[in-house]
ROMAR-850521 format. One record per residue (C-alpha): residue in three letters; residue number from 1; x, y negated, z. Coordinates in steps of 0.5 Angstrom, whole numbers, plus 500, padded with zeros to 3 digits. Each point is the difference from the previous one (the first is absolute). Example, Ala and Ser with C-alpha at 12.3 -4.5 7.8 and 13.67 -1.06 7.14 Angstrom:
atom r->Ala | k->1 | xx->525 | yy->509 | zz->516
atom r->Ser | k->2 | xx->502 | yy->493 | zz->498
END
This chain:
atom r->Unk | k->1 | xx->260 | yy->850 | zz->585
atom r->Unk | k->2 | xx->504 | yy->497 | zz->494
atom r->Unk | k->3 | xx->507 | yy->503 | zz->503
atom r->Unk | k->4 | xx->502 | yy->505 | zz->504
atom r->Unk | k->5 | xx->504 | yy->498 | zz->506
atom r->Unk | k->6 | xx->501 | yy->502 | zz->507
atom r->Unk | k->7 | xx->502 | yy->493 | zz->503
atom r->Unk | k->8 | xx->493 | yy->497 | zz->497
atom r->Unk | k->9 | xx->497 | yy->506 | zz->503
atom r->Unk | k->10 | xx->503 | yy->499 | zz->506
atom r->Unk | k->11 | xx->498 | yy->492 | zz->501
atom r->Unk | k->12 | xx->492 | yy->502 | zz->497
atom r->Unk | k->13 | xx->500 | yy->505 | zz->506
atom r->Unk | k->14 | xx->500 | yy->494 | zz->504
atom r->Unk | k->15 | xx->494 | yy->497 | zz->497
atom r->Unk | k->16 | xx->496 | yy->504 | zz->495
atom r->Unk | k->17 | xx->497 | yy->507 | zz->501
atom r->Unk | k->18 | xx->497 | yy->505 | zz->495
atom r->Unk | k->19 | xx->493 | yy->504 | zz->500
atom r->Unk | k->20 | xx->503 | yy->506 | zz->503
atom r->Unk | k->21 | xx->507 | yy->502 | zz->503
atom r->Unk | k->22 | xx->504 | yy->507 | zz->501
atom r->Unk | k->23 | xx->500 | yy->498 | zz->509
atom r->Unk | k->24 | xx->507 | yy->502 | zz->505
atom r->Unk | k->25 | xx->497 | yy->508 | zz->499
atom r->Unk | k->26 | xx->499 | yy->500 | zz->492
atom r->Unk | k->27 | xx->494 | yy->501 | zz->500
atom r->Unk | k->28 | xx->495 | yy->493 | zz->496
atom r->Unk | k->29 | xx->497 | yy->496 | zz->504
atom r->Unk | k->30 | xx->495 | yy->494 | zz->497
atom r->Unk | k->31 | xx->503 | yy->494 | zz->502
atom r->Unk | k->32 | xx->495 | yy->495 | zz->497
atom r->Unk | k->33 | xx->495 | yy->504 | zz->499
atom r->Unk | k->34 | xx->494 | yy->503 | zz->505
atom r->Unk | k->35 | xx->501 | yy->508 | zz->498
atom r->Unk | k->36 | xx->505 | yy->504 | zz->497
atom r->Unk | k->37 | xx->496 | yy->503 | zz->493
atom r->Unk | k->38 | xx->501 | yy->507 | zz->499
atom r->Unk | k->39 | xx->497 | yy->505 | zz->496
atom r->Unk | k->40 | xx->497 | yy->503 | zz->507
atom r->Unk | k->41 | xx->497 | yy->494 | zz->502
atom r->Unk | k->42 | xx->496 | yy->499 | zz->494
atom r->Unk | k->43 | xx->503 | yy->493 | zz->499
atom r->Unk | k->44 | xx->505 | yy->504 | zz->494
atom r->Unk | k->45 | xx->496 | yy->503 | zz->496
atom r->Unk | k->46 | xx->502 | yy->504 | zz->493
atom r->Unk | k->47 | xx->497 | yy->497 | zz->493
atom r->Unk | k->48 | xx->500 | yy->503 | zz->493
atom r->Unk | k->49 | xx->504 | yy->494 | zz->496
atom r->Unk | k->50 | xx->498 | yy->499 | zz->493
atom r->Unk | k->51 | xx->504 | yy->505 | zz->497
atom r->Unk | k->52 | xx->498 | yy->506 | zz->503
atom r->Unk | k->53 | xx->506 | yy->499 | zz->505
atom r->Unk | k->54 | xx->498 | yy->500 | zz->508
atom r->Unk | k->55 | xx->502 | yy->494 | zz->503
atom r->Unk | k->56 | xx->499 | yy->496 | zz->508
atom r->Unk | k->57 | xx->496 | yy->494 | zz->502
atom r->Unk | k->58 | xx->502 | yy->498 | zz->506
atom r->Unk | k->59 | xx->495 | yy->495 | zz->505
atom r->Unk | k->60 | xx->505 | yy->495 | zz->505
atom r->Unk | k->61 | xx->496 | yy->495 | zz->505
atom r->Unk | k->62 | xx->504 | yy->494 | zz->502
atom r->Unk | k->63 | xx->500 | yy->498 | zz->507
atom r->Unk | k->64 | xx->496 | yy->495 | zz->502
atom r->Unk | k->65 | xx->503 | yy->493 | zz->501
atom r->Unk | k->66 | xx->506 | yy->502 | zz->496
atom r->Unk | k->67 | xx->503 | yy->493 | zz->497
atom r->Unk | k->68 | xx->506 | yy->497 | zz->497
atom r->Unk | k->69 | xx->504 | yy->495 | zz->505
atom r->Unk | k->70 | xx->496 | yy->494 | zz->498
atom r->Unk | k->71 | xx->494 | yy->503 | zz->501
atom r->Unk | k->72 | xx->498 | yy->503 | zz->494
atom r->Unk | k->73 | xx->496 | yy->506 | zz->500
atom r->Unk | k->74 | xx->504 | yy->507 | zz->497
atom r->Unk | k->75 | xx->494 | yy->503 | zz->496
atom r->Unk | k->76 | xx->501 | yy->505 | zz->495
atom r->Unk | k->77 | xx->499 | yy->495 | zz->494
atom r->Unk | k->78 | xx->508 | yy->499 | zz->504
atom r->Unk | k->79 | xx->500 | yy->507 | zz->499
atom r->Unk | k->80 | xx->498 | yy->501 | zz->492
atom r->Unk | k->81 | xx->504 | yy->494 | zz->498
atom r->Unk | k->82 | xx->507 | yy->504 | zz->503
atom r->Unk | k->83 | xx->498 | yy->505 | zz->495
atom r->Unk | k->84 | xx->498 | yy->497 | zz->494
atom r->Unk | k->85 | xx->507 | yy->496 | zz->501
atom r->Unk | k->86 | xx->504 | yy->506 | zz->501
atom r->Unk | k->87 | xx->498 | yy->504 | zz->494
atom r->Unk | k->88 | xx->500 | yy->494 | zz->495
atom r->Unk | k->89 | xx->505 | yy->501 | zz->495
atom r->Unk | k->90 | xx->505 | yy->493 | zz->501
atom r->Unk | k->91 | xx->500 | yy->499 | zz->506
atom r->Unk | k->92 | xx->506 | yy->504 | zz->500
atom r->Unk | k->93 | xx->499 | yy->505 | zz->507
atom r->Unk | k->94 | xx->504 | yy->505 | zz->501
atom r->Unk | k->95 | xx->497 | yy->506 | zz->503
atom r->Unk | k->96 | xx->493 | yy->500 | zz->496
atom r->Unk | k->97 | xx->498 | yy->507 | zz->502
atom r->Unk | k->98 | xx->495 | yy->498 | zz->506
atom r->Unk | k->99 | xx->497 | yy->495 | zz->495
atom r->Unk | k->100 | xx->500 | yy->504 | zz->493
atom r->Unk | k->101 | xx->496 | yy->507 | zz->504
atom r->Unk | k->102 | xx->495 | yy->495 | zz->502
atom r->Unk | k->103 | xx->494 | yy->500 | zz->495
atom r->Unk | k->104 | xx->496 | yy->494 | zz->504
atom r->Unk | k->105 | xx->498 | yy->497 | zz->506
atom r->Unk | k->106 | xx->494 | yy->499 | zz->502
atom r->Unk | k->107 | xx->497 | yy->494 | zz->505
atom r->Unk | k->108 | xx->494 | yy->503 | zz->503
atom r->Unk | k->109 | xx->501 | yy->493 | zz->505
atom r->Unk | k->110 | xx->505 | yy->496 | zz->503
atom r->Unk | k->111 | xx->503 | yy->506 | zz->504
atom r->Unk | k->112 | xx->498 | yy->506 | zz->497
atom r->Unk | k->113 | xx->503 | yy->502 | zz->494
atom r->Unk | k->114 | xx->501 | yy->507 | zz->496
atom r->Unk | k->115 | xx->506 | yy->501 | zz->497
atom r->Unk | k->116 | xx->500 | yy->506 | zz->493
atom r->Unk | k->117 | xx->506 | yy->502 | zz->500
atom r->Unk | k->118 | xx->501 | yy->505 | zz->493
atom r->Unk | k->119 | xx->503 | yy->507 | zz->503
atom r->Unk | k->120 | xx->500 | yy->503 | zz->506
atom r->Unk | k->121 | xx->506 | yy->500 | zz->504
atom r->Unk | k->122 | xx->502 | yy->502 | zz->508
atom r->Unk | k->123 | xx->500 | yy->491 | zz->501
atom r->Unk | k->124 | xx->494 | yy->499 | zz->496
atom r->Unk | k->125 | xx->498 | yy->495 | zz->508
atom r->Unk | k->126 | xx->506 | yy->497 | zz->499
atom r->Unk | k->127 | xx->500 | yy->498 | zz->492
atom r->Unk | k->128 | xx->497 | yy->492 | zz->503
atom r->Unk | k->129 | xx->504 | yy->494 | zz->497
atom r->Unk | k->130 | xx->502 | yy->496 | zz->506
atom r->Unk | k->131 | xx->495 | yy->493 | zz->500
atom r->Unk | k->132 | xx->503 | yy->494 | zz->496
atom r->Unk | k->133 | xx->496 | yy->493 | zz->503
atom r->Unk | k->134 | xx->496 | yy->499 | zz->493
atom r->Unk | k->135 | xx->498 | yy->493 | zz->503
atom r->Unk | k->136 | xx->508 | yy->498 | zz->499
atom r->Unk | k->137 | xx->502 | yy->504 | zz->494
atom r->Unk | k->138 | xx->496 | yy->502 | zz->496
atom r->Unk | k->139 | xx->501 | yy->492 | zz->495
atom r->Unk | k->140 | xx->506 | yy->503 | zz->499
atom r->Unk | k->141 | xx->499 | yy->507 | zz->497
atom r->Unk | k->142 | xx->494 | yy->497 | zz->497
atom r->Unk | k->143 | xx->503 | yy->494 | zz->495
atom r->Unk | k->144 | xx->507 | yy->505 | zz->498
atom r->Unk | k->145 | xx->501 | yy->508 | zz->503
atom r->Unk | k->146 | xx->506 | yy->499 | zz->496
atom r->Unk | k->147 | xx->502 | yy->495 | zz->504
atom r->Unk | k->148 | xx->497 | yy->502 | zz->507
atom r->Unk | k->149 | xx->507 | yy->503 | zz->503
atom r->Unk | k->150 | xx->503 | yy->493 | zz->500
atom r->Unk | k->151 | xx->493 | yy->496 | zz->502
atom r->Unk | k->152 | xx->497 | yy->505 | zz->504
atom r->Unk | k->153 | xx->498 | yy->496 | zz->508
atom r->Unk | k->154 | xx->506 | yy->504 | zz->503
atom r->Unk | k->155 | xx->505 | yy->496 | zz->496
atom r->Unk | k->156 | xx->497 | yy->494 | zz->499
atom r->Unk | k->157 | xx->499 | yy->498 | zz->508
atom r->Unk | k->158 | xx->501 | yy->507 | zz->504
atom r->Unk | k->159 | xx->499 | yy->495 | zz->506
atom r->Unk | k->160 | xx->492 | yy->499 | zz->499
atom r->Unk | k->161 | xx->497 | yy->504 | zz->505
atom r->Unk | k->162 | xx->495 | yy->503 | zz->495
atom r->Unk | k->163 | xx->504 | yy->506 | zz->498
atom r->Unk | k->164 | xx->501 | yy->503 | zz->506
atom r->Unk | k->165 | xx->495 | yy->504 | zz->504
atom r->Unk | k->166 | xx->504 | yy->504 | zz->506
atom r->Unk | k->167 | xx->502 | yy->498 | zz->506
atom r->Unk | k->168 | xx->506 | yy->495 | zz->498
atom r->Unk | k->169 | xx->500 | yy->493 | zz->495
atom r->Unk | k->170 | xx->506 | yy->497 | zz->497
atom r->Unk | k->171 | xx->500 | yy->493 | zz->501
atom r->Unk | k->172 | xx->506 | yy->499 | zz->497
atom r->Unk | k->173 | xx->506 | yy->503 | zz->496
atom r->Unk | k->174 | xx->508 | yy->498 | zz->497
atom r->Unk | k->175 | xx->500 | yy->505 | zz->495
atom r->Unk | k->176 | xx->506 | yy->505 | zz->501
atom r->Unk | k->177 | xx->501 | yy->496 | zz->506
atom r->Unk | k->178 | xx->494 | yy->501 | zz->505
atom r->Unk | k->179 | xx->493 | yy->502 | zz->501
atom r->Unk | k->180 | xx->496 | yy->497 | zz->507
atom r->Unk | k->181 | xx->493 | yy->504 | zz->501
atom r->Unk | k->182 | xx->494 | yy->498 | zz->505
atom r->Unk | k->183 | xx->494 | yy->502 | zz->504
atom r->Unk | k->184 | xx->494 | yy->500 | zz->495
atom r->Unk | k->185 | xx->495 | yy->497 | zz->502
atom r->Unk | k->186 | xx->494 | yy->505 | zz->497
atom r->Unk | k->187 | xx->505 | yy->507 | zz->502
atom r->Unk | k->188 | xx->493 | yy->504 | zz->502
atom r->Unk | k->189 | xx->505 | yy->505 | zz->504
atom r->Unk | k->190 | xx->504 | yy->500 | zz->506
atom r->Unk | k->191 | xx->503 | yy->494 | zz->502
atom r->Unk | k->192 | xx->509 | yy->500 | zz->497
atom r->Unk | k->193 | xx->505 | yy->500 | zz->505
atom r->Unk | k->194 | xx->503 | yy->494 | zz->497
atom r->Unk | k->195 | xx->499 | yy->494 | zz->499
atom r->Unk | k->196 | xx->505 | yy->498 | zz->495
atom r->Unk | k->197 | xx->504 | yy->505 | zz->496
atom r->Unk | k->198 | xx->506 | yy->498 | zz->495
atom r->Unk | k->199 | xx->503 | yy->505 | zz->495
atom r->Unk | k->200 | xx->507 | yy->498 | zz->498
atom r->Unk | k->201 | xx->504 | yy->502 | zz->494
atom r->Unk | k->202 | xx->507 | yy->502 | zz->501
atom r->Unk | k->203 | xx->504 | yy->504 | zz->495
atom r->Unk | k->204 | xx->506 | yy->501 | zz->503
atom r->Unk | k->205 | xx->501 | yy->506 | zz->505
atom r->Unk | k->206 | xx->505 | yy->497 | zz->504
atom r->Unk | k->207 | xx->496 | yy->493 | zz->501
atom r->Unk | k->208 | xx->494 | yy->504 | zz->502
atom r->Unk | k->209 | xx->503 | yy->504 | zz->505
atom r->Unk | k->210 | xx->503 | yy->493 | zz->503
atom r->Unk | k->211 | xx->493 | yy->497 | zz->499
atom r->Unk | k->212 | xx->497 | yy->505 | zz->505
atom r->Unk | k->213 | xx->507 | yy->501 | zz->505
atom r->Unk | k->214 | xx->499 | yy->492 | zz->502
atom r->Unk | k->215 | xx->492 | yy->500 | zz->500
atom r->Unk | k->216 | xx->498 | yy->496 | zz->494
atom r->Unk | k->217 | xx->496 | yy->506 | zz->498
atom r->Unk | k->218 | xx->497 | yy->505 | zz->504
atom r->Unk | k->219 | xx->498 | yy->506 | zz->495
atom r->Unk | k->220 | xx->503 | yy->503 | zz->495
atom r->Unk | k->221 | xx->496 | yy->504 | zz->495
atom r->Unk | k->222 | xx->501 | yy->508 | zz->498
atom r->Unk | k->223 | xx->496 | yy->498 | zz->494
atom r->Unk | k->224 | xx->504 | yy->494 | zz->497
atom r->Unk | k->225 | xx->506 | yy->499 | zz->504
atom r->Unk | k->226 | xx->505 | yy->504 | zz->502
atom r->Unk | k->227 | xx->502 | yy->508 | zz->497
atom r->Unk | k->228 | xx->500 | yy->505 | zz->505
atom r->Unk | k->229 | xx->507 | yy->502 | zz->500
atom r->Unk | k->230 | xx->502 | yy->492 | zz->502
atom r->Unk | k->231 | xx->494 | yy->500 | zz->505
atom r->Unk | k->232 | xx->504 | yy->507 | zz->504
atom r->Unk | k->233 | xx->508 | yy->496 | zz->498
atom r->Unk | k->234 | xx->496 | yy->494 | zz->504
atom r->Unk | k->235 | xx->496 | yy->504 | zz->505
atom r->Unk | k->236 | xx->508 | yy->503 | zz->502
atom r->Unk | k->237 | xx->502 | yy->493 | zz->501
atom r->Unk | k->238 | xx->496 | yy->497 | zz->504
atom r->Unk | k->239 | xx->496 | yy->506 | zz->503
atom r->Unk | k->240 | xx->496 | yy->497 | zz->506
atom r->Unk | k->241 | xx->500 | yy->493 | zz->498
atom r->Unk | k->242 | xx->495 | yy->501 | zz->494
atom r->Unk | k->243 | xx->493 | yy->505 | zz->500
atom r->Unk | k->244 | xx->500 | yy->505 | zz->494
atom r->Unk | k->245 | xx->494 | yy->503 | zz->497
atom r->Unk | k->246 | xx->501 | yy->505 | zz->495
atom r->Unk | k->247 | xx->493 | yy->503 | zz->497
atom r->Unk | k->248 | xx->497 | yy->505 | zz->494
atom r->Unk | k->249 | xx->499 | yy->496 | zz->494
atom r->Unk | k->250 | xx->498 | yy->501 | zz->492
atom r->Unk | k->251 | xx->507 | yy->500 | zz->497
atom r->Unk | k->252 | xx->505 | yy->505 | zz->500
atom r->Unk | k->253 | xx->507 | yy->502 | zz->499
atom r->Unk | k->254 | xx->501 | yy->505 | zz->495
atom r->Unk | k->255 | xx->504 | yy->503 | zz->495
atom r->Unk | k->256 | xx->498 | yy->499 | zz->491
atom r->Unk | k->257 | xx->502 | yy->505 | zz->496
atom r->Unk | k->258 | xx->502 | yy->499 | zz->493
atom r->Unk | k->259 | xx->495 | yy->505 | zz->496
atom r->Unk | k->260 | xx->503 | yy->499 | zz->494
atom r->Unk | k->261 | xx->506 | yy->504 | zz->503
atom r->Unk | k->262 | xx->499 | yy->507 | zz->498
atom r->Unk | k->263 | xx->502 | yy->503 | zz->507
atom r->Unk | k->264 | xx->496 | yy->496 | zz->505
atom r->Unk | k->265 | xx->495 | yy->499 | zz->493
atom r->Unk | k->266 | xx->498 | yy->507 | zz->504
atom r->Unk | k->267 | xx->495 | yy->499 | zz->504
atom r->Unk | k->268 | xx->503 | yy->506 | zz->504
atom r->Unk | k->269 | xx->505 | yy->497 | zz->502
atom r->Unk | k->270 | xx->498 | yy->494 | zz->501
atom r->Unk | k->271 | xx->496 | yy->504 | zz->506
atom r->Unk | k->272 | xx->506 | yy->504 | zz->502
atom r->Unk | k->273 | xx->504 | yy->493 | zz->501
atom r->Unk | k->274 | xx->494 | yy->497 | zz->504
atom r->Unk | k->275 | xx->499 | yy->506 | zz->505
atom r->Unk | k->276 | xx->507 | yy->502 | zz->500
atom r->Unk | k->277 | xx->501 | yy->492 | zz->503
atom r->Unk | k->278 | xx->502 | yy->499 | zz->508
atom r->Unk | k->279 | xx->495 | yy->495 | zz->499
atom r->Unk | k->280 | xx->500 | yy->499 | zz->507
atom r->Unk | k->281 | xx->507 | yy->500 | zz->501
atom r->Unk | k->282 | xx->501 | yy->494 | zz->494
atom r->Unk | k->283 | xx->495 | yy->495 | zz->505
atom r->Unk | k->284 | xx->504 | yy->502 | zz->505
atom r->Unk | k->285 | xx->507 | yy->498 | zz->497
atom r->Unk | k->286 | xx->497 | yy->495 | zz->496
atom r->Unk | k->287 | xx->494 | yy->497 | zz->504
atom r->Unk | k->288 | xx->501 | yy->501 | zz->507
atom r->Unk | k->289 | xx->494 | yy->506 | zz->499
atom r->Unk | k->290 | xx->495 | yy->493 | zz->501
atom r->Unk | k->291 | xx->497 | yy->503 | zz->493
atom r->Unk | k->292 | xx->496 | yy->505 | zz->500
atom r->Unk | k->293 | xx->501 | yy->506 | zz->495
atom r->Unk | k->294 | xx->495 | yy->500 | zz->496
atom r->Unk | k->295 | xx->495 | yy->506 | zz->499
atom r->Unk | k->296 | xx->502 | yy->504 | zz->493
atom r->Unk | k->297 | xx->494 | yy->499 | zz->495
END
């Protein structure tokens, strides 16, 4: 939570998992928790806030025999405790927004928790902090918040097996150079696939695509590794000896226009440009036609 970066996020998918997720089809799903909270089931119900303005309060039930990898139980003290390090002022995280909506956590035991959040909004089931393991963490925010950026567990030793609950652990890292990842143990869902999976980080383009041509490595990720544009140059070289997968995803290319220029300043322009553009021909010409366009707001 302290910074936002899509290879940190890449390799916590491996090895931690959130309250609640957007599935393949969009749509929330829980991923730690029993049911989905919404306001037709009853487990998200609205209250007056102090103030006279109307707030949420948001009932989530842990899964049963949920725990970190070694062996501790994830409860939503985990929960409560990921909060109150995300909201705290000098910790020095960088999207404070779920955390400051948040007007308390509630601990009715030790998987049910409610969350008061202080609006409305159509995300209200998944305003949830992610569960930080308060059984490892929690000395280093206690003695300094200031200092929690370069003394939280993570940092300190991110090989103990106490910070990960998904179905992966790190068992040991050269940083900038590798992470290795096993089977955890305590994984409560279906069984990985893989024994043992090792990341590597490679910087250089060309390195990389040496890399996967000898077989050293066997993936190359869409998130963190190559730009579409080189992975079609890459496809045209060697179209049969590589497997290609190209999918949908959050990030977009798209045009930023200058609103201090007194032309495209005009909202009227700015939509005739962006209807009046061959969208379809310049992800063709550009990207093969393997980005789809994008639906107009």
């Amino acid at each position: 939570m302290l910074d936002a970066m899509l290879a940190k996020s890449y390799l916590h998918g491996l090895a931690r998992r959130p309250v609640v997720a957007y599935g393949p089809d969009w749509e929330l799903q829980c991923m730690l928790c029993t049911e989905l909270p919404t306001l037709e089931n009853g487990l998200a119900e609205r209250e007056e806030l102090p103030n006279g303005d109307t707030g949420i309060a948001v009932t989530y039930t842990l899964k049963e025999g949920l725990s970190w990898a070694d062996g501790e139980p994830v409860t939503s003290a985990d929960i409560r405790y990921a909060w109150q390090v995300g909201k705290h002022p000098k910790t020095g995280v960088v999207s404070q927004q779920i955390y400051a909506r948040i007007r308390d956590i509630e601990i009715v035991n030790d998987r049910t928790f409610v969350v008061h959040i202080d609006r409305v909004t159509y995300d209200y089931n998944a305003t949830v902090p992610t569960p930080l393991p308060r059984h490892i963490d929690r000395a280093a925010f206690a003695q300094d918040p200031a200092q929690y950026r370069n003394q939280n567990a993570f940092d300190r030793d991110p090989t103990d097996p106490g910070l990960y609950l998904g179905p992966y652990r790190m068992v040991s890292v050269q940083r900038g150079v590798r992470a290795v990842y096993e089977r955890n143990p305590h994984w409560p869902g279906k069984k990985p696939e893989f024994d043992r999976i090792i990341v590597r980080a490679i910087q250089n383009t060309a390195a990389m695509e040496a890399n996967l041509l000898s077989g050293t490595v066997d993936m190359i990720a869409g998130e963190t590794g190559m730009s579409i544009d080189q992975v079609l140059a890459l496809e045209t070289r060697h179209p049969e000896r590589l497997q290609y997968k190209y999918q949908a995803g959050l990030v977009y290319e798209h045009i930023e226009f200058n609103l201090e220029n007194p032309i495209v300043g005009d909202r009227r322009v700015r939509r005739a440009l962006a209807y009046g553009a061959n969208r379809q021909a310049i992800s063709e010409q550009l990207f093969d036609g393997k980005q789809p366009v994008a639906l107009h707001n």
